[in-house]
KOLTIMI-158860 format. One line per 8 residues: number of its first residue (from 1); their letters; for each residue x, y, z of C-alpha. Coordinates in pm, whole numbers, plus 50000, padded with zeros to 5 digits. Example, Ala and Ser with C-alpha at 12.3 -4.5 7.8 and 13.67 -1.06 7.14 Angstrom:
! KOLTIMI-158860
1) as) 51230 49550 50780 | 51367 49894 50714
END
This chain:
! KOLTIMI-158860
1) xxxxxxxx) 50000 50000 50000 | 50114 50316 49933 | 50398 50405 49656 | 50708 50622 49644 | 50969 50718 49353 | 51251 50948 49355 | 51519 51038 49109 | 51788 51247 49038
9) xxxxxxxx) 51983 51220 48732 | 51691 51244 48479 | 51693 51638 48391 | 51394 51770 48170 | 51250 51416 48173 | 51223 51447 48555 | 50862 51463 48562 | 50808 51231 48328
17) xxxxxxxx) 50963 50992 48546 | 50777 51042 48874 | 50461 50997 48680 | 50601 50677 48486 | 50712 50578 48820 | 50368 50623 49004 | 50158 50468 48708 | 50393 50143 48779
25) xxxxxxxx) 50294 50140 49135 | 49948 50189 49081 | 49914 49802 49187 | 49967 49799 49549 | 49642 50048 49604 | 49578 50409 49666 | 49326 50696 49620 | 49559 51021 49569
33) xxxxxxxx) 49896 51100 49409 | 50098 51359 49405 | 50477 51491 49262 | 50735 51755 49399 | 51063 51874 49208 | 51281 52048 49346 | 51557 52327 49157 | 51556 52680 49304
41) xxxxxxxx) 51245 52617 49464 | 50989 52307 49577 | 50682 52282 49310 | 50443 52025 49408 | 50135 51912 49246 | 49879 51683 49386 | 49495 51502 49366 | 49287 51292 49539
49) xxxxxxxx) 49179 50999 49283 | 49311 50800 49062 | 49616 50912 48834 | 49448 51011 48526 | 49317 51343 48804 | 49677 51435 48866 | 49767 51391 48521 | 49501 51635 48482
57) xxxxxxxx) 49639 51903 48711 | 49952 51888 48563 | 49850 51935 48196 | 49671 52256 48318 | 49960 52401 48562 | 49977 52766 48455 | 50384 52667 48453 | 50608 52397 48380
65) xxxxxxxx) 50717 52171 48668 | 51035 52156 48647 | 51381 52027 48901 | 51672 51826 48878 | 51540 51592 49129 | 51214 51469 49267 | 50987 51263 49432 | 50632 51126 49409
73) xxxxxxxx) 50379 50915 49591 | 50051 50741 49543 | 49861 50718 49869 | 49645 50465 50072 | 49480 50685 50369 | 49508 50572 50737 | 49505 50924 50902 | 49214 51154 50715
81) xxxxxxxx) 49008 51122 50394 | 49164 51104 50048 | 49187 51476 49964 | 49405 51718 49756 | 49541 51843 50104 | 49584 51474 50236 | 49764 51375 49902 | 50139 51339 49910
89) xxxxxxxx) 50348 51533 49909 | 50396 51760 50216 | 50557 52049 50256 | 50687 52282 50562 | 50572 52635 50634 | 50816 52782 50369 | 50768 52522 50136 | 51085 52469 50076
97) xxxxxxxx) 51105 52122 50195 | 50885 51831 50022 | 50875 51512 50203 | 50659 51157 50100 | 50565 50886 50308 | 50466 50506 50336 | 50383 50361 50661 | 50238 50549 50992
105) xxxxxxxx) 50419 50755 51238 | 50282 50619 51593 | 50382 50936 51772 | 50270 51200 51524 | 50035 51355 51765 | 50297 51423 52034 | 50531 51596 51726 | 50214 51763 51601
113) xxxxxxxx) 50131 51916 51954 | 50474 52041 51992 | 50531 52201 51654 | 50176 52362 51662 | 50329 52510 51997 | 50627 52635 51819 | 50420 52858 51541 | 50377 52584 51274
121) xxxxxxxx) 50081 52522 51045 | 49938 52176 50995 | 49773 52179 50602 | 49637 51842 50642 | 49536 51568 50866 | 49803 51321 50805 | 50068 51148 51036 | 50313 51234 50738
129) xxxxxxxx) 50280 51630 50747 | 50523 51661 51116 | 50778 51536 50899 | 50862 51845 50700 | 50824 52077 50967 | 51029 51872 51157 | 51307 51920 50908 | 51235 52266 50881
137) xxxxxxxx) 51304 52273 51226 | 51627 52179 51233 | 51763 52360 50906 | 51610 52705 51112 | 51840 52565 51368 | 52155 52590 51109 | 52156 52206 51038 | 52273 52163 50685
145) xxxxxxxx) 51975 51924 50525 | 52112 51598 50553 | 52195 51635 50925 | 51833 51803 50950 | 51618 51490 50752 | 51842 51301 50980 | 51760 51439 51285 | 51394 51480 51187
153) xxxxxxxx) 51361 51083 51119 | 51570 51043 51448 | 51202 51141 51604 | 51029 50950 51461 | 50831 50579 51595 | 50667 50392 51412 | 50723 50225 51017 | 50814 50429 50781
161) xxxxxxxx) 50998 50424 50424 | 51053 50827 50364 | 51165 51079 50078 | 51295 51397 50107 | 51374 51689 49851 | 51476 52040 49993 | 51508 52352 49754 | 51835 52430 49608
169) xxxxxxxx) 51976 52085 49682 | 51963 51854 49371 | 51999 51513 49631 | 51679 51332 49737 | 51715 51164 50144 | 51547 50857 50202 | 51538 50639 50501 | 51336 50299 50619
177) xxxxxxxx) 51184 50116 50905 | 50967 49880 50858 | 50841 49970 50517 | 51019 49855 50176 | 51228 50065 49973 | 51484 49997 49694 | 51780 50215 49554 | 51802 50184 49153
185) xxxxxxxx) 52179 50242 49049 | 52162 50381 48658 | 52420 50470 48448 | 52345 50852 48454 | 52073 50854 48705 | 51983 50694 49030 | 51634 50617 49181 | 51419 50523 49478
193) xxxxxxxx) 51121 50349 49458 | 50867 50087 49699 | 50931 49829 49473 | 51114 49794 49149 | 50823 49848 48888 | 50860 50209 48950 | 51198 50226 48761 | 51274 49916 48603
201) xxxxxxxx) 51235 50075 48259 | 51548 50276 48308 | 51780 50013 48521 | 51814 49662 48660 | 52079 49704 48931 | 51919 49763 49269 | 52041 49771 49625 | 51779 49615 49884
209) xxxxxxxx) 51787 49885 50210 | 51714 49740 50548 | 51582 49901 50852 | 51744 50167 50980 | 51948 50275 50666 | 51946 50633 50511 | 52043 50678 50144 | 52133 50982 49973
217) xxxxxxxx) 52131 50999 49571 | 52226 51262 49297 | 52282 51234 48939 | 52620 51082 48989 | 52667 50934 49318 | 52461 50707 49580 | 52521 50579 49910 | 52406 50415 50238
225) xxxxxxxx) 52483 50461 50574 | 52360 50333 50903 | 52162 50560 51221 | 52519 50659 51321 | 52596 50774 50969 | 52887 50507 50933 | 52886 50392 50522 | 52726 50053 50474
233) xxxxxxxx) 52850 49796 50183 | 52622 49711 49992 | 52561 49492 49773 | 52402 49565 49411 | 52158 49279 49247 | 52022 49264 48937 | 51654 49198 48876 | 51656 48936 48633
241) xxxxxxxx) 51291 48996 48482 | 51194 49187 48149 | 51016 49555 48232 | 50756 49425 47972 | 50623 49149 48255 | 50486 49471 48427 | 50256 49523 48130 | 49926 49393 48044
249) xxxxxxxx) 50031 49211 47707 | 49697 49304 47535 | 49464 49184 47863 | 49171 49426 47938 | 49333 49389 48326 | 49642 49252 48495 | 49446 49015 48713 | 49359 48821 48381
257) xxxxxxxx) 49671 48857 48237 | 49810 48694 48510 | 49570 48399 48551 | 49665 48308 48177 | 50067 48380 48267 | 49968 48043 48579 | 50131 47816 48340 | 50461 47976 48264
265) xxxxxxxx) 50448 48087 48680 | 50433 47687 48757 | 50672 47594 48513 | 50906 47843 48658 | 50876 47756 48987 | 50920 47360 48899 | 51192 47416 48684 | 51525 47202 48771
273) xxxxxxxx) 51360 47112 49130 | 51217 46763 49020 | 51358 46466 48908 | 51095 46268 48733 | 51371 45973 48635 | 51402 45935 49012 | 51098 45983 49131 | 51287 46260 49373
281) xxxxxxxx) 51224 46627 49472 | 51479 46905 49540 | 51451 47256 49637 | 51713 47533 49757 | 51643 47478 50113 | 51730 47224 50439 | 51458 47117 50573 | 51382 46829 50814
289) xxxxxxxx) 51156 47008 51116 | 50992 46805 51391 | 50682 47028 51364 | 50613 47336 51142 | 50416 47644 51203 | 50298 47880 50890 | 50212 48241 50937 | 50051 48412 50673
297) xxxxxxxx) 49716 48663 50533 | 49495 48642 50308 | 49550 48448 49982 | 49891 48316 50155 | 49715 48219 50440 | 49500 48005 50193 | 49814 47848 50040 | 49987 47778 50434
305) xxxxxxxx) 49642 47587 50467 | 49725 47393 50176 | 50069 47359 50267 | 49981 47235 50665 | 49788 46966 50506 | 50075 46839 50263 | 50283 46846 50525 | 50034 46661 50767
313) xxxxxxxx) 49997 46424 50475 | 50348 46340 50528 | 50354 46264 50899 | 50498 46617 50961 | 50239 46824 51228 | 50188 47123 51110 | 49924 47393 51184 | 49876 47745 50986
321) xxxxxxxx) 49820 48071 51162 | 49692 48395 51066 | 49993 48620 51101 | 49788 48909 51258 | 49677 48683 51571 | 50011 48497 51586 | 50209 48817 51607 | 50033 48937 51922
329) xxxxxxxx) 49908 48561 52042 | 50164 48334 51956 | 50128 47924 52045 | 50379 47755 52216 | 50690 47741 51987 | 50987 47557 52129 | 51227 47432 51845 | 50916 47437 51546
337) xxxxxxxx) 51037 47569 51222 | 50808 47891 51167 | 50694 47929 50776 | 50610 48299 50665 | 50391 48244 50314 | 50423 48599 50175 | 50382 48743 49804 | 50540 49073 49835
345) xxxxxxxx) 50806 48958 50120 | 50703 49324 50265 | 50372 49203 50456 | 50397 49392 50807 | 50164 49131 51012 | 50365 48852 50856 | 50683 48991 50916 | 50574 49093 51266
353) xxxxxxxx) 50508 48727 51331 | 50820 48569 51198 | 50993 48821 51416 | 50821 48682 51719 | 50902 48374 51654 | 51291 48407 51623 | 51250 48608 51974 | 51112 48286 52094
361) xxxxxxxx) 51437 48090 51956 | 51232 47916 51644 | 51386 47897 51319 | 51243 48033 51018 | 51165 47971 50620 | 51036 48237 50385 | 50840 48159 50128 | 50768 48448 49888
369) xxxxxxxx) 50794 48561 49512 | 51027 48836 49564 | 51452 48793 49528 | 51559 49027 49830 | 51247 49114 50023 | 51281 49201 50390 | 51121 48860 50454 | 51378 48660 50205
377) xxxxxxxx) 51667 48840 50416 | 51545 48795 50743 | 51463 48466 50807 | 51737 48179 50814 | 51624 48074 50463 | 51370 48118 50161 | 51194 47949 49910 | 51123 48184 49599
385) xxxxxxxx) 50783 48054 49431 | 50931 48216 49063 | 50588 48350 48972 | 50727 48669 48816 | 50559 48996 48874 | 50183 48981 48993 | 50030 49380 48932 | 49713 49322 49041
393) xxxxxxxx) 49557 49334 49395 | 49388 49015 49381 | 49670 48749 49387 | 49650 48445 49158 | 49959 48319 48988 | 50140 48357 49310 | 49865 48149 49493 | 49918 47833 49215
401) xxxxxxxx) 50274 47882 49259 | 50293 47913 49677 | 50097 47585 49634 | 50338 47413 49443 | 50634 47547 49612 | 50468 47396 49927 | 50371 47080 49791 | 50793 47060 49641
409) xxxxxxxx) 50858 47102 50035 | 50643 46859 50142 | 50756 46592 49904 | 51128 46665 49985 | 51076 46426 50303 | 50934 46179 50130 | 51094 45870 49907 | 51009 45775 49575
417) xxxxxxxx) 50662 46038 49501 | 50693 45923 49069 | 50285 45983 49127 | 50296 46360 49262 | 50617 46455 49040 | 50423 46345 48736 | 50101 46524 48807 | 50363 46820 48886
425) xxxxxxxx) 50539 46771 48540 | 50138 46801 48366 | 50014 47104 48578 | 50104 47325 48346 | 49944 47240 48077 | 49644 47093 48263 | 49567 47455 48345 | 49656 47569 47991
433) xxxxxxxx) 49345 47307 47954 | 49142 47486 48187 | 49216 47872 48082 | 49146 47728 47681 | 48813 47515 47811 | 48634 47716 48089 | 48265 47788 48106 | 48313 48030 48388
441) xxxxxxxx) 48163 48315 48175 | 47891 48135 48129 | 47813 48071 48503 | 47935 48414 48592 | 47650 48566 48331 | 47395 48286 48522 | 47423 48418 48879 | 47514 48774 48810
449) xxxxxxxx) 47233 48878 49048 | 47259 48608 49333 | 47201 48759 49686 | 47537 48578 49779 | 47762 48281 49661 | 47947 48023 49903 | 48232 47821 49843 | 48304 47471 49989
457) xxxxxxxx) 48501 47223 49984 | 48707 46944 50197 | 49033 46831 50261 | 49286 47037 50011 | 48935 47164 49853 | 48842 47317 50171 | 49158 47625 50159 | 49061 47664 49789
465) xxxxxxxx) 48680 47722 49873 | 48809 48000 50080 | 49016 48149 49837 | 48746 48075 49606 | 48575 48334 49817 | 48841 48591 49892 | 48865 48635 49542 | 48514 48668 49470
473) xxxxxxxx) 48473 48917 49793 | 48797 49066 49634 | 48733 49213 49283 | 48281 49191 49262 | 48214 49333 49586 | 47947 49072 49633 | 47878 48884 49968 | 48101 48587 49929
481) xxxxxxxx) 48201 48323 50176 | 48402 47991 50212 | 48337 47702 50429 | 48445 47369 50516 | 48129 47160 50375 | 48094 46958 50640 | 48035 47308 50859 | 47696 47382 50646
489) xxxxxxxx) 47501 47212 50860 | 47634 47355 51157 | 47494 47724 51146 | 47574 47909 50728 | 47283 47607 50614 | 47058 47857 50685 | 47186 48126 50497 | 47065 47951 50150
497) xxxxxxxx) 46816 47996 49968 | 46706 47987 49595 | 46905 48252 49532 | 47261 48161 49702 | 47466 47991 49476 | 47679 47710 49615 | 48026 47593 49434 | 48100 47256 49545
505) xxxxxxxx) 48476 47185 49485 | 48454 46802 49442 | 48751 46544 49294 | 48862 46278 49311 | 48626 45935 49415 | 48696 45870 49756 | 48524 45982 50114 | 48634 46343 50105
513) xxxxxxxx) 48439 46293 49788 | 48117 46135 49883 | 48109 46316 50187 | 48086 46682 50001 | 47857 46541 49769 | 47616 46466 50120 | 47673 46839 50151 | 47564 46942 49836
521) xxxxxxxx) 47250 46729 49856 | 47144 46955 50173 | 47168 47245 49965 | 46996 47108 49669 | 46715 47015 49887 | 46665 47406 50007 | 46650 47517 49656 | 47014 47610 49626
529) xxxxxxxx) 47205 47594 49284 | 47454 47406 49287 | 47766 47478 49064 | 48008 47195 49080 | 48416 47225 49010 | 48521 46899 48939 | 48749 46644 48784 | 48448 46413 48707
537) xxxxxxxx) 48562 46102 48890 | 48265 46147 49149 | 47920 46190 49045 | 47868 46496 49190 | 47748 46615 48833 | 47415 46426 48894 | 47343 46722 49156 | 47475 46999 48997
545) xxxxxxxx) 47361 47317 48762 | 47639 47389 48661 | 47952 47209 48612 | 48335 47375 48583 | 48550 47078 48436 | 48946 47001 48520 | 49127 46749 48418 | 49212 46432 48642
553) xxxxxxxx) 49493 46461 48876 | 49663 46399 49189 | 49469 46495 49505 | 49802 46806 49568 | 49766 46916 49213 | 49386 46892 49159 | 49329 47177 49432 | 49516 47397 49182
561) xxxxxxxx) 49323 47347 48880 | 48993 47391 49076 | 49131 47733 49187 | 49178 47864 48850 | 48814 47762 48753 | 48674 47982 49061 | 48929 48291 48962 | 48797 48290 48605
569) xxxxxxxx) 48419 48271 48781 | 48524 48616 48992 | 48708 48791 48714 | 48421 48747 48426 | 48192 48882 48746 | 48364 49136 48835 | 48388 49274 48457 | 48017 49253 48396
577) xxxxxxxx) 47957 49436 48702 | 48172 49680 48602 | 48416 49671 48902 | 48769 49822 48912 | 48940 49407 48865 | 49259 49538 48881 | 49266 49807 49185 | 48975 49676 49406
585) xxxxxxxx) 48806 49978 49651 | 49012 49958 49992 | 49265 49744 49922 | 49650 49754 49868 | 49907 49527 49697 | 50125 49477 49963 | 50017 49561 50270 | 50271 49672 50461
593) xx) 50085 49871 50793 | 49964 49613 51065
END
């Protein structure tokens, strides 16, 4: 949630820049934006809305923007409404200092109090605004502006990832806690960004900063140093995907883009990590725990699910957690490996978890989609799922490929698996199968005006019922929910009616099987429809509606090609509702505020 880009380096195409930069961050949520250059002076521009409004503004600026360096910032409000005086970003009394924010600043209201005592004015209602004045503060004081953003950040609790421009000085200061943010080194320019998107059009060499780091670019120079102001080494990667995997290839949205990109994403994340001659599994990671513990939200918390069942399934207890009730409530621990299932890497409840449990002594796996993430460099080790870059808010090519990266873990302890590795080896194109086959449209167009739709499911069926929902919920806005089946009768039963769709996620022939099709009976017999995702080995299609068709497969790899029947069912909803697929209302990317 929340975006920021800075460069220096870029000259007349400064602006340019900041607004490329902001349309490529777009993904992870917001509802304002805003720009500030800096040369002689600080101009700033900014609107609540989408993109297209500040786009607006600046087309009919009575003068050109213009700086040698700059910074800009798509929003996601915590403290007051989205507004033009809310947007990003904010400036001191003699607006000579611009600063943009990601995160929240626990003790603004203390710094806001105080510099309210000492003559300042407060433009807007956010935690963000002290920040400036702060600054302001101490270059009053005769602090040249580095020592000044230092010392301003130096009061600061909370998570934060911050840039700074002052007038007259063609550097931009960042610094981070909690929140991600990424140095791009160019060969005549240098950037900051939230994630790499932002400037991967003009550079692949990045350096990762952790907490507690401040950066300083220009045109010509960069470098990192620690609180004390000691220079840190570090270390410059290169992002080793195209800039063109950002775009939407001819899609009306990224989220179907990316449900169609599932079977490269699986064959990625397979690739050179099965051995189908002997029947073996490797992946880049030790593992042999006693007992395993996943933390996770959201869609990742549906793939731990799956993965605590593989694992169960091979006599390894395992539980998942939500990360936001582990962090604050954790179980007992002891020596249990802890597993934090993340997309982004950058999820704050996740991370706030995994840090709780190395406190407690456990170790810990990552399992994410992002090379150099704060989670990836945290914990002990990490297993990258290889999905490539997901743009839209609703996940789905990560959640196929977190599933298979957890079942790849779960068959590592295992002996000969030639079953599960060849049902791996087909996934791919069994949902190519799917994504060329599908009658989800159709459905979609059938229950367009259902009151609400529930999901269920059993066994490995049961976490994709849920996600089922989630994604639903997600991108339609419609009352969705997920159950275990065989919870129905227990309470939600009475919830449907003619006008509740069910979708029964059914495969296989054995009692997981025969006991969902009981389920589906009791809602058949109030009236319910019934839409039925399955592999056709039961005959669940006697009861059914409807009927969304996969193609036979292991039990681990079945759950997969269900899922991508019930994305296509929200995404073909969501479009002939009209919805915003690709930047839901409310909701961010990575979310990276607990």
């Amino acid at each position: 949630m929340c975006g920021i880009i800075g460069c220096a380096g870029r000259g007349d195409e400064t602006l340019d820049t900041l607004v490329h930069g902001l349309s490529k961050l777009e993904y992870r949520g917001y509802d304002s934006a805003g720009v500030a250059l800096s040369g002689a002076d600080v101009a700033v521009r900014k609107r609540a809305g989408e993109l297209d409004a500040l786009r607006a503004a600046l087309a009919e600026a009575d003068e050109d923007l213009s700086g040698n360096v700059g910074v800009g910032h798509t929003r996601w409000s915590t403290h007051g409404p989205p507004t033009d005086a809310n947007a990003h970003p904010h400036r001191d009394c003699t607006g000579e200092v611009a600063v943009v924010h990601n995160g929240i600043i626990e003790n603004y209201q203390y710094l806001r109090d105080y510099l309210t005592d000492e003559g300042h004015e407060f433009r807007s209602d956010t935690d963000t605004e002290v920040v400036p004045h702060l600054i302001e503060e101490r270059l009053m004081a005769g602090d040249d502006p580095e020592t000044a953003v230092r010392a301003a950040i130096d009061q600061l609790d909370g998570s934060y990832a911050i840039a700074v421009v002052v007038a007259g000085v063609d550097r931009v200061f960042a610094a981070r806690n909690d929140s991600p943010l990424v140095l791009g080194v160019g060969d005549d320019a240098h950037y900051l960004a939230s994630d790499v998107p932002a400037f991967r059009e003009f550079t692949d060499r990045v350096v990762y900063l952790e907490d507690g780091e401040f950066a300083v670019i220009d045109a010509d120079s960069w470098r990192v140093t620690d609180g004390a102001g000691a220079l840190v080494d570090k270390q410059v990667d290169t992002v080793n995907w195209d800039p063109e995997e950002t775009g939407k290839s001819g899609y009306d949205h990224y989220m179907l883009k990316e449900i169609h990109e599932q079977p490269r994403a699986l064959r990625q994340c397979l690739r050179e990590r099965v051995n189908e001659m002997e029947g073996r599994v490797s992946v880049d990671v030790d593992f042999d725990p006693e007992r395993v513990q996943f933390v996770a939200c959201g869609t990742s918390y549906h793939a731990a699910l799956c993965g605590a069942h593989l694992l169960q399934r091979a006599d390894i207890p395992a539980q998942a957690f939500l990360a936001s009730e582990y962090a604050t409530s954790p179980p007992p621990i002891g020596e249990d490996l802890v597993i934090g299932v993340t997309q982004s890497g950058e999820t704050a409840d996740t991370l706030s978890a995994l840090r709780e449990a190395r406190r407690r002594g456990a170790r810990t796996l990552a399992v994410t989609n992002v090379v150099g993430s704060t989670v990836s460099r945290e914990c002990d080790q990490a297993l990258y799922v290889r999905a490539g870059p997901e743009i839209g808010v609703a996940a789905t090519k990560t959640f196929a490929a977190q599933v298979v990266a957890l079942t790849l873990l779960s068959l590592t302890t295992n002996g000969d698996e030639r079953e599960a590795i060849a049902a791996l080896r087909d996934l791919p194109g069994n949902v190519q199968a799917v994504l060329d086959q599908s009658t989800a449209r159709e459905v979609a167009e059938e229950y367009l005006d259902s009151e609400a739709f529930f999901f269920i499911g059993r066994g490995l069926c049961y976490p994709v019922a849920l996600e089922g929902a989630l994604k639903f919920k997600e991108i339609t806005y419609e009352h969705a929910e997920g159950f275990a089946a065989g919870e129905l009768k227990h309470g939600p039963l009475a919830l449907v009616t003619e006008n509740t769709p069910v979708f029964a996620v059914v495969t296989g022939d054995g009692e997981l099987a025969r006991k969902t099709i009981g389920n589906v009976k009791e809602v058949e017999a109030r009236d319910a429809p019934v839409v039925a995702v399955t592999d056709g080995q039961s005959d669940v299609e006697r009861y059914a509606d409807h009927v969304l068709r996969i193609p036979t497969s292991e039990p681990r790899t079945a759950a997969v090609l269900a899922n991508v029947q019930l994305q296509l069912v929200a995404y073909h909803t969501a479009a002939m509702l009209g919805r915003s697929i690709d930047k839901p209302r409310n909701l961010a990317k990575s979310v990276t505020v607990e």
